[in-house]
TISEKE-300072 format. One record per residue (C-alpha): residue number from 0; x, y, z; residue in one letter. Coordinates in steps of 0.5 Angstrom, whole numbers, plus 500, padded with zeros to 3 digits. Layout:
+-----+-----+-----+-----+------+
|  nr |   u |   v |   w | rest |
+-----+-----+-----+-----+------+
| NUM |   X |   Y |   Z |    A |
...
+-----+-----+-----+-----+------+
***
This chain:
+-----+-----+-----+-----+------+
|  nr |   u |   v |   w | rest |
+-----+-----+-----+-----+------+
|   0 | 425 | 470 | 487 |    X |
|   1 | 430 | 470 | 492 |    X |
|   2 | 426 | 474 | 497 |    X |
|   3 | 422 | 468 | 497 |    X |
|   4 | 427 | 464 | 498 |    X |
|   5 | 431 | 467 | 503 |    X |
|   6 | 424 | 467 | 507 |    X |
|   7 | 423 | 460 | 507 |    X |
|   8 | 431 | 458 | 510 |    X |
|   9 | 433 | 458 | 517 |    X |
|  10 | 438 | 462 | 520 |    X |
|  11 | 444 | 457 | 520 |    X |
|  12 | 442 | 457 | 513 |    X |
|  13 | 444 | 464 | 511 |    X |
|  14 | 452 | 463 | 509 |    X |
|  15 | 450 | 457 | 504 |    X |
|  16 | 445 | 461 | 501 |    X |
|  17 | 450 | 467 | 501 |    X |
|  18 | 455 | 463 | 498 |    X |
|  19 | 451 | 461 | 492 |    X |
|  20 | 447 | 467 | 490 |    X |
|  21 | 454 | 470 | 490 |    X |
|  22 | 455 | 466 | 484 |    X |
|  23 | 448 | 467 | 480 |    X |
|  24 | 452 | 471 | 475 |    X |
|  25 | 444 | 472 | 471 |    X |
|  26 | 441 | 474 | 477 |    X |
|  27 | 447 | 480 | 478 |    X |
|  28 | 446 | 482 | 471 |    X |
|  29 | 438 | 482 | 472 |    X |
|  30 | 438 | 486 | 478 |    X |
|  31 | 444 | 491 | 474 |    X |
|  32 | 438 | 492 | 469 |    X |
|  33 | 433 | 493 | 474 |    X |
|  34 | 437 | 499 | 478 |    X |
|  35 | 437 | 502 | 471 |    X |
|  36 | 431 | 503 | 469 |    X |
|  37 | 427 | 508 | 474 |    X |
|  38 | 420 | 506 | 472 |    X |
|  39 | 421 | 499 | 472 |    X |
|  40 | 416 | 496 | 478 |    X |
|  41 | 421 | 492 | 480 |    X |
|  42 | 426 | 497 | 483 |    X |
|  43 | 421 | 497 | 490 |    X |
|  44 | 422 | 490 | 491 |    X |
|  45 | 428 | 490 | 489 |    X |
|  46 | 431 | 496 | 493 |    X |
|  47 | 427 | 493 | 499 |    X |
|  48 | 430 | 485 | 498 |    X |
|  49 | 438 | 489 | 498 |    X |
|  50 | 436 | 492 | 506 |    X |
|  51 | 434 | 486 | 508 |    X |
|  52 | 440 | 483 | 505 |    X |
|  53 | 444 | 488 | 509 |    X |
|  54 | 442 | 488 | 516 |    X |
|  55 | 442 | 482 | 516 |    X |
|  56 | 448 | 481 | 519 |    X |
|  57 | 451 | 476 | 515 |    X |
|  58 | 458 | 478 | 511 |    X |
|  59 | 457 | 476 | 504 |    X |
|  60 | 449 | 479 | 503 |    X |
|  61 | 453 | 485 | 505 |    X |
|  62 | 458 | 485 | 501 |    X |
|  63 | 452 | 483 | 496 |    X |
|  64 | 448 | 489 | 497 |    X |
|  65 | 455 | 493 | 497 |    X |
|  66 | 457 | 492 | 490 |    X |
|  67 | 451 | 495 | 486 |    X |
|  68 | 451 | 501 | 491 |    X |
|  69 | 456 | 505 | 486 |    X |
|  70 | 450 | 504 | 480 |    X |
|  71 | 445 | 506 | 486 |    X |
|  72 | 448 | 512 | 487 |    X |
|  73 | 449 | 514 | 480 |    X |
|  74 | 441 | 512 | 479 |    X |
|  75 | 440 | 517 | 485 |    X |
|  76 | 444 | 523 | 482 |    X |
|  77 | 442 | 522 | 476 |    X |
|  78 | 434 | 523 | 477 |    X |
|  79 | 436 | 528 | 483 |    X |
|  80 | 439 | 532 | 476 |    X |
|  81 | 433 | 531 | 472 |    X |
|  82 | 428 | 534 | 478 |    X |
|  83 | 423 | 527 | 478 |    X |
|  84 | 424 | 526 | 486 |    X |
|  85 | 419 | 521 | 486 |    X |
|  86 | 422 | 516 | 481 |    X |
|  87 | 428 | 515 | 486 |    X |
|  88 | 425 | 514 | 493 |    X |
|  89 | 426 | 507 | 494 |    X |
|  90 | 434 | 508 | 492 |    X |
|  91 | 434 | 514 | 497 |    X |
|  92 | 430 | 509 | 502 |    X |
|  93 | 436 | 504 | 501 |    X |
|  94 | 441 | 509 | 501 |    X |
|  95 | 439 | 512 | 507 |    X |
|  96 | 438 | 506 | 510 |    X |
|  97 | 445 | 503 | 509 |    X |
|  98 | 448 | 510 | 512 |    X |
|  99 | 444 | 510 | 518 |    X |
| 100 | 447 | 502 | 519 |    X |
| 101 | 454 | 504 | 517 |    X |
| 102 | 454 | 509 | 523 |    X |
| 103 | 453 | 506 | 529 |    X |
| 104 | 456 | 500 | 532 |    X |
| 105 | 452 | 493 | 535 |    X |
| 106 | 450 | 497 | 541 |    X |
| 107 | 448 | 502 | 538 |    X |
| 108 | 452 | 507 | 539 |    X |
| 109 | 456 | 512 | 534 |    X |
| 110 | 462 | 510 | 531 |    X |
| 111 | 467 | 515 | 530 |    X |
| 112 | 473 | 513 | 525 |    X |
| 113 | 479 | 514 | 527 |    X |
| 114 | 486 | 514 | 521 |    X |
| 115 | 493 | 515 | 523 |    X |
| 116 | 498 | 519 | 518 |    X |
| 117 | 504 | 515 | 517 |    X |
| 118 | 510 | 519 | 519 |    X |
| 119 | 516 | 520 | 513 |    X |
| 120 | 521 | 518 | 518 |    X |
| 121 | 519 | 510 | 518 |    X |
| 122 | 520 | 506 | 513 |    X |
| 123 | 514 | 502 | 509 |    X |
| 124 | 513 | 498 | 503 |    X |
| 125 | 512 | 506 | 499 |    X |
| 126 | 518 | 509 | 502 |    X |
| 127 | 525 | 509 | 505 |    X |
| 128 | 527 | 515 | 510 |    X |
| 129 | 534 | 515 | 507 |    X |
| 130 | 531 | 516 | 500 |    X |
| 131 | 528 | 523 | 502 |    X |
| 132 | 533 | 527 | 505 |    X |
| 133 | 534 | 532 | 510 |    X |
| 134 | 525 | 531 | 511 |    X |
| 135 | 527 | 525 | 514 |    X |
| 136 | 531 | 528 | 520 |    X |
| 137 | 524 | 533 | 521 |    X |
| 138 | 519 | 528 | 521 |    X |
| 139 | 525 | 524 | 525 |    X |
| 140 | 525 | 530 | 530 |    X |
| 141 | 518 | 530 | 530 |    X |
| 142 | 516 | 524 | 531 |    X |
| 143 | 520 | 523 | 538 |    X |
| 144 | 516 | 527 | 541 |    X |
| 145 | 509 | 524 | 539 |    X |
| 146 | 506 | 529 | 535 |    X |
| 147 | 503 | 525 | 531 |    X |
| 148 | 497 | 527 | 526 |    X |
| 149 | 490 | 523 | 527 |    X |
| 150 | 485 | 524 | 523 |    X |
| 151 | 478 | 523 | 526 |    X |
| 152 | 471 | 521 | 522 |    X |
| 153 | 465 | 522 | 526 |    X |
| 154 | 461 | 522 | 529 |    X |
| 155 | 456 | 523 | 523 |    X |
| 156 | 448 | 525 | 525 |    X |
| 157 | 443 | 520 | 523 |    X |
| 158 | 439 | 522 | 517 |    X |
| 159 | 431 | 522 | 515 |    X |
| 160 | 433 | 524 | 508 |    X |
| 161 | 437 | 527 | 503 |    X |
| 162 | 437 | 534 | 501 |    X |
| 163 | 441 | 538 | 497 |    X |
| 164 | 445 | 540 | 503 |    X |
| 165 | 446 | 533 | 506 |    X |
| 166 | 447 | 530 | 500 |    X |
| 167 | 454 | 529 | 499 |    X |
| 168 | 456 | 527 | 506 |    X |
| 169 | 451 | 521 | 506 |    X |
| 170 | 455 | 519 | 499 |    X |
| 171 | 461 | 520 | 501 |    X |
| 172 | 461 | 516 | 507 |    X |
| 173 | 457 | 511 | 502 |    X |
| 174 | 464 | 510 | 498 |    X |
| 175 | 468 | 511 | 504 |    X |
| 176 | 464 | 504 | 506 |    X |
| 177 | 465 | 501 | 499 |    X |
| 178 | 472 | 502 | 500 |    X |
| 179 | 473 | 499 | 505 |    X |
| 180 | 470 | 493 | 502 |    X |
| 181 | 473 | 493 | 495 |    X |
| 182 | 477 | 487 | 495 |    X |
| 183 | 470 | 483 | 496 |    X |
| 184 | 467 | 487 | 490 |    X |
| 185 | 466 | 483 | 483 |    X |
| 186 | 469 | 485 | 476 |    X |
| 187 | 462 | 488 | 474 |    X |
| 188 | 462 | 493 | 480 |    X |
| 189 | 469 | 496 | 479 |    X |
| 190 | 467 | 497 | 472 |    X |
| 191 | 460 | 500 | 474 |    X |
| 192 | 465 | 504 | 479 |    X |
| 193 | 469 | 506 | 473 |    X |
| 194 | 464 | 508 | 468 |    X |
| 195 | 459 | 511 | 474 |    X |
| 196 | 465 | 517 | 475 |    X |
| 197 | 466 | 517 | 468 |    X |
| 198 | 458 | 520 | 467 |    X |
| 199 | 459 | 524 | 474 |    X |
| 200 | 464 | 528 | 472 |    X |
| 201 | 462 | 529 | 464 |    X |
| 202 | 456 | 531 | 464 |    X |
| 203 | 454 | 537 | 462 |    X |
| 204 | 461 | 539 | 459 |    X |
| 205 | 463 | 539 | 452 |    X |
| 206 | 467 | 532 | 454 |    X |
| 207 | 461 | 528 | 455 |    X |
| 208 | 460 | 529 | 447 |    X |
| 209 | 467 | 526 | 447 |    X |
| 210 | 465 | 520 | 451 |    X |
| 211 | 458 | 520 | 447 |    X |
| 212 | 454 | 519 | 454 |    X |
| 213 | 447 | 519 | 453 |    X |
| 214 | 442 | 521 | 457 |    X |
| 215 | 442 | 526 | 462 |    X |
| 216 | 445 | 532 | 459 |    X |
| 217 | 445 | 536 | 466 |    X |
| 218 | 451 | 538 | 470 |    X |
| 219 | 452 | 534 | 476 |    X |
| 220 | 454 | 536 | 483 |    X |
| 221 | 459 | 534 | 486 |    X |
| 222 | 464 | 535 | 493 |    X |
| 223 | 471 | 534 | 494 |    X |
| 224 | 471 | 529 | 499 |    X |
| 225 | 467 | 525 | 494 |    X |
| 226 | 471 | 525 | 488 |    X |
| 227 | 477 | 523 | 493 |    X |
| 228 | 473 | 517 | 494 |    X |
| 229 | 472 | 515 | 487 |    X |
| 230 | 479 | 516 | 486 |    X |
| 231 | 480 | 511 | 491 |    X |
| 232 | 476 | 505 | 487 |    X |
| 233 | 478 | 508 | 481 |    X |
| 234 | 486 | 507 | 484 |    X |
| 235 | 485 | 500 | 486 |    X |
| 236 | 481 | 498 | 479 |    X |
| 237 | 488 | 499 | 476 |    X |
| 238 | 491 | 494 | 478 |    X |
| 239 | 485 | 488 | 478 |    X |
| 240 | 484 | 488 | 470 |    X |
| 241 | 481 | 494 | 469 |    X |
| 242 | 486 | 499 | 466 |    X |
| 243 | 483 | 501 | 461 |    X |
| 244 | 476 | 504 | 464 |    X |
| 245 | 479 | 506 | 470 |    X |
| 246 | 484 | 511 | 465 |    X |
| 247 | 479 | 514 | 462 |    X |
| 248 | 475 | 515 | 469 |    X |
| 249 | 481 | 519 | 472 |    X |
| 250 | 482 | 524 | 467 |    X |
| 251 | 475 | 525 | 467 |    X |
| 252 | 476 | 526 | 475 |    X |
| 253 | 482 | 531 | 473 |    X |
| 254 | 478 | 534 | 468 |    X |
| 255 | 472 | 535 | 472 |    X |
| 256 | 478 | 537 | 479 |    X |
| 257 | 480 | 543 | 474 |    X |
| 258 | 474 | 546 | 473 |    X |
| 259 | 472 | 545 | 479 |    X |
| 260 | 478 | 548 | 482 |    X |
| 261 | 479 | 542 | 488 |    X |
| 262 | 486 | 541 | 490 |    X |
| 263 | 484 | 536 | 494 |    X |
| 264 | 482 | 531 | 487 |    X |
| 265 | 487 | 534 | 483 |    X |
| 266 | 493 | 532 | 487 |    X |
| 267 | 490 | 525 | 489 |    X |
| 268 | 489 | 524 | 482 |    X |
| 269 | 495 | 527 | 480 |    X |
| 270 | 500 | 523 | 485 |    X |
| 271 | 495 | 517 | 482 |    X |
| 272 | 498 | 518 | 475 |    X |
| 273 | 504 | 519 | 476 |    X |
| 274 | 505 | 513 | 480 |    X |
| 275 | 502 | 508 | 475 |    X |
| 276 | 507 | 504 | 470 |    X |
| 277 | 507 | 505 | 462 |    X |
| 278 | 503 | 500 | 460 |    X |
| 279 | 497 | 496 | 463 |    X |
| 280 | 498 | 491 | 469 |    X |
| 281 | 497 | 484 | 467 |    X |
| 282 | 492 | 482 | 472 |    X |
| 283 | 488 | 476 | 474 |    X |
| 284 | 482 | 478 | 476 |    X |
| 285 | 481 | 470 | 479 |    X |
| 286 | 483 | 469 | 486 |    X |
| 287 | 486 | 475 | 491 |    X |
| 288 | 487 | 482 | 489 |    X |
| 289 | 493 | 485 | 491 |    X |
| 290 | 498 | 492 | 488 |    X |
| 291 | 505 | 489 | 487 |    X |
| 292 | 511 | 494 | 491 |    X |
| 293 | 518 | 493 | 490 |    X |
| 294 | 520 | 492 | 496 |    X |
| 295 | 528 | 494 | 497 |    X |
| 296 | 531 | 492 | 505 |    X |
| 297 | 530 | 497 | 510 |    X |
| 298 | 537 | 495 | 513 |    X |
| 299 | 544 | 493 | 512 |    X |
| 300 | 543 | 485 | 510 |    X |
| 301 | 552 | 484 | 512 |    X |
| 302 | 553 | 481 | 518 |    X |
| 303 | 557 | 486 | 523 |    X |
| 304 | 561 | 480 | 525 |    X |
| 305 | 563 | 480 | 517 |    X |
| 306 | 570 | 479 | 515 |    X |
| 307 | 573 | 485 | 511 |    X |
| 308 | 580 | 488 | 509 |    X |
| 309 | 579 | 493 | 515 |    X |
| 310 | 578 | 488 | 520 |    X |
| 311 | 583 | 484 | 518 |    X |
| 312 | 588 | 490 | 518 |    X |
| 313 | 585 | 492 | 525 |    X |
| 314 | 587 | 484 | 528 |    X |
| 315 | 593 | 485 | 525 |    X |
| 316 | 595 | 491 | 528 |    X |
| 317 | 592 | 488 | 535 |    X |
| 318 | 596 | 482 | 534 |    X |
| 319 | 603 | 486 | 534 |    X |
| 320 | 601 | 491 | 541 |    X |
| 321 | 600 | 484 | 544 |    X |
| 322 | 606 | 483 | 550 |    X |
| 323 | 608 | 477 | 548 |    X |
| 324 | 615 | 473 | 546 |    X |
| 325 | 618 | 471 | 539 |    X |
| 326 | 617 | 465 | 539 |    X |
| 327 | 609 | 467 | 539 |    X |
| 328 | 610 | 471 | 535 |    X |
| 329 | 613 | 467 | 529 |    X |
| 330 | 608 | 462 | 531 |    X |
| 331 | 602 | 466 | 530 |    X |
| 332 | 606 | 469 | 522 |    X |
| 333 | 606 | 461 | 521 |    X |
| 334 | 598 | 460 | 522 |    X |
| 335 | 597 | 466 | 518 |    X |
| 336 | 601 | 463 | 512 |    X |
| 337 | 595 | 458 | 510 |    X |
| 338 | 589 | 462 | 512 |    X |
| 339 | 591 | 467 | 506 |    X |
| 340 | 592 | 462 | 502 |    X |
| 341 | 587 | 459 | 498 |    X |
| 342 | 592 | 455 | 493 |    X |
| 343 | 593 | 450 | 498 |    X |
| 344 | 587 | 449 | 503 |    X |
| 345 | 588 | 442 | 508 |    X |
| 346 | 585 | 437 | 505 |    X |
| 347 | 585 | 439 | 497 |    X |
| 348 | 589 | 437 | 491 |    X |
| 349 | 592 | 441 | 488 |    X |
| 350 | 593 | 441 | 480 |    X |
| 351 | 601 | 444 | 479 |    X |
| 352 | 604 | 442 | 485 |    X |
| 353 | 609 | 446 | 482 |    X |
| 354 | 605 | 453 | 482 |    X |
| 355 | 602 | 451 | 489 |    X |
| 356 | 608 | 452 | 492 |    X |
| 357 | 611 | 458 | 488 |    X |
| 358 | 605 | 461 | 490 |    X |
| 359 | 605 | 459 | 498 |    X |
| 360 | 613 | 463 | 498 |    X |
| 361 | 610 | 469 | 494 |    X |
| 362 | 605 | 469 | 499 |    X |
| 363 | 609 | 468 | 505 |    X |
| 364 | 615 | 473 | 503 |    X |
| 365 | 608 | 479 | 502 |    X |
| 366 | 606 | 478 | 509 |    X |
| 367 | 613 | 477 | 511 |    X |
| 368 | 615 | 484 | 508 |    X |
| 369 | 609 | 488 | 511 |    X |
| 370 | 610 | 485 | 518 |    X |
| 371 | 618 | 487 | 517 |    X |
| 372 | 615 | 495 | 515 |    X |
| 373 | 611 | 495 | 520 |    X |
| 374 | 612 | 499 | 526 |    X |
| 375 | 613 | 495 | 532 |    X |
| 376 | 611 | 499 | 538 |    X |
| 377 | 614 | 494 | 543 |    X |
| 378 | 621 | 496 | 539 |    X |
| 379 | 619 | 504 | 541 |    X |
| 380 | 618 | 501 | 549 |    X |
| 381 | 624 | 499 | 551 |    X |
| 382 | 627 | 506 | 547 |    X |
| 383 | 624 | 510 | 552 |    X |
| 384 | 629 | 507 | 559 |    X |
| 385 | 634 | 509 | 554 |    X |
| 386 | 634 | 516 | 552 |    X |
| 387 | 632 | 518 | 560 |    X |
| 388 | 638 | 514 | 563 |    X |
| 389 | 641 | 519 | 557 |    X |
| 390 | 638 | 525 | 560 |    X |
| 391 | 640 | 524 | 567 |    X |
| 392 | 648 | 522 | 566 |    X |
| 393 | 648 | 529 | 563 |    X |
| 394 | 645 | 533 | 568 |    X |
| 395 | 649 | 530 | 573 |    X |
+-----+-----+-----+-----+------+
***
């Protein structure tokens, strides 16, 4: 029905009616049933409408292709474990298809993804240097001298068809562009996401009992950069109202992670895991997705120019080497008087005048004592002409 539709509209049109197909929520569901079932005769226009949505250049027809691609992955594993090849071919035509779009630019030209691995010496919204210790001087040293890692992702090969050897490449680079599009993704596409890499993992193995998955009861391969990518969606449907099937999708990741002996899975999903609160997020799944970080300053918020007991004791000590007369002097000692004071500010009332006044003296007699103790060093000057004129009679 929406080929017909979209056929008969111009191009100017195409943003309304992306708009709102995005909001046919029964035609979603439909199409979910329809990749469900391998034999169904209208998976082939189905998967066909799906290509055309996404060369089509129009963002949210891509965004809507994108968010039934875990199912169609799931659809193209499954039927690849259970050896009918035929039955796929229309969703390994729209895998191949949305790869060989991926890969290459507008012009044509290949792309090759490119990723800077942040340096523990600068701070970010996860992490403070002074909180790491003796690494942050490392990774400081090392950072000065531009010995920074970049990590590079392409180019990749295009590709006729999927085989055994080529497989995982393909749906690793397809998650990697799921990824890159998951804030866009509805609530039913993460919990495909969520419920495709449960079945992933267990199939084949005891736990799939546990998790009474029926269906296929074959082993599905899998790599270690694939799980890393469903770690990554799986990580962000924590924190968009998903909690409870992305937790069982992790453990079943790390379950799966250890019997394979990944490292690379198990140490994302173990930092995953131990990162996440004890209880459920409470999430909106309405309006914008975001994961919320503590933010603590990265520097001192007190001004330099703050006023403290030691710049207060350093302009005292300044004021007594100044060079000046005894008039100055008491001059100065007056001002300080009521500056300290905070009983009786110009300007204010005091309640007892009584013990304002009592308390002005005590203030008064305290710096008059610390000043009387203190050294004068203009005192310690004129001694030294003294002493010398001594020495000097002496000799002669």
């Amino acid at each position: 029905m929406f080929d017909k539709e979209k056929k008969t509209l111009p191009e100017t049109s195409l943003p309304n009616y992306a708009t709102n197909l995005k909001d046919k929520n029964s035609l979603v569901s439909s199409l979910y049933k329809v990749i469900q079932e391998p034999q169904s005769e209208l998976l082939e226009p189905v998967c066909h409408q799906l290509f055309e949505f996404y060369r089509s250049g129009e963002e949210q027809l891509l965004q809507f292709t994108l968010q039934f691609l875990p199912e169609l992955i799931w659809c193209y594993l499954a039927v690849s474990a259970s050896r009918n090849v035929h039955s796929s071919g229309c969703i390994e035509a729209l895998l191949l298809g949305v790869y060989n779009l991926e890969i290459v630019d507008k012009q044509g030209h290949s792309k090759v993804l490119s990723f800077t691995i942040p340096s523990l010496s600068k701070p970010s919204v996860y992490h403070e240097p002074s909180s790491i210790g003796s690494m942050a001087l490392t990774e400081s040293a090392l950072s000065q001298h531009g010995l920074s890692k970049v990590v590079y992702s392409g180019p990749h090969p295009q590709r006729e068809m999927l085989t055994a050897q080529n497989r995982f490449e393909v749906l690793t680079f397809l998650l990697l562009c799921y990824n890159a599009a998951l804030t866009y993704m509805p609530s039913v596409s993460l919990q495909s996401l969520c419920q495709i890499c449960s079945r992933i993992c267990v199939c084949g193995y005891p736990r799939q009992h546990v998790r009474k998955y029926k269906g296929i009861s074959s082993r599905i391969p899998v790599s270690s950069g694939f799980m890393v990518q469903m770690l990554t969606g799986i990580y962000f449907a924590f924190y968009n109202g998903e909690w409870d099937l992305a937790q069982k999708a992790l453990d079943d990741i790390i379950y799966r992670a250890q019997l394979e002996l990944y490292p690379e899975p198990l140490l994302v999903a173990n930092a995953i895991k131990a990162s996440l609160p004890h209880g459920p997020m409470k999430s909106n799944k309405e309006g914008t997705r975001c994961i919320q970080v503590e933010i603590t300053p990265t520097s001192s918020r007190i001004s330099r120019n703050a006023v403290t007991s030691m710049s207060i004791r350093g302009h005292r000590w300044k004021r007594h080497e100044q060079p000046d007369n005894n008039n100055d002097t008491t001059e100065l000692g007056i001002l300080v008087i009521p500056e300290i004071s905070v009983t009786n500010v110009a300007g204010e009332r005091t309640g007892n005048g009584e013990k304002g006044r009592t308390l002005g003296e005590i203030d008064a007699q305290h710096i008059q004592g610390v000043q009387e103790t203190a050294t004068d060093p203009r005192t310690e000057s004129k001694g030294l002409p003294e002493i010398r004129r001594q020495k000097s009679e002496i000799q002669n």
